[in-house]
N, C-alpha and C positions, 0 to 999 in steps of 0.2 A: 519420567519427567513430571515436576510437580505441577501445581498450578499458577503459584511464581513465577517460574521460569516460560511458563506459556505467555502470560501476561506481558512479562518482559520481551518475548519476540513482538508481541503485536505491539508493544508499544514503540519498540526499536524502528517496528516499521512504519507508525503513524508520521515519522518526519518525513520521509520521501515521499508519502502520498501527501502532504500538505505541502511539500517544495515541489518535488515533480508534476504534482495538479497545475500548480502554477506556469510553471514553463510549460509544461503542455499544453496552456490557454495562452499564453502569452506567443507559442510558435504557430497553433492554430487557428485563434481567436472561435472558437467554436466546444462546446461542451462535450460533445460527441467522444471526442480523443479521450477528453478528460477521465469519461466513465467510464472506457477500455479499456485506460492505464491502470483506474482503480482498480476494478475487475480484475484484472491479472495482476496487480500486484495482493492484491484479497488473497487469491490463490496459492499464491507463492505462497504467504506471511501463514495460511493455513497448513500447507505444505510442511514448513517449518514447526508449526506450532504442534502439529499431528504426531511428530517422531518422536 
């Protein structure tokens, strides 16, 4: 896999973690949640990025 196509997963994933942050603080009202969600979706989006 190039370095394009890496890029392009992380950045496929940058919308859910800027949509999902939001409803995550919008359901929580606390940050906490927020930096879980990020955290595991970092992982995932690395995950993907790594194969």
């Amino acid at each position: 896999m190039n370095i394009s196509r890496r890029l392009g997963i992380l950045v496929i994933f940058a919308v859910p973690a800027i949509i999902g942050g939001g409803i995550i603080y919008a359901i929580f009202g606390n940050y906490v949640p927020v930096f879980v969600y990020e955290i595991l979706l970092l992982l995932v989006a690395g995950g993907f990025a790594s194969k």
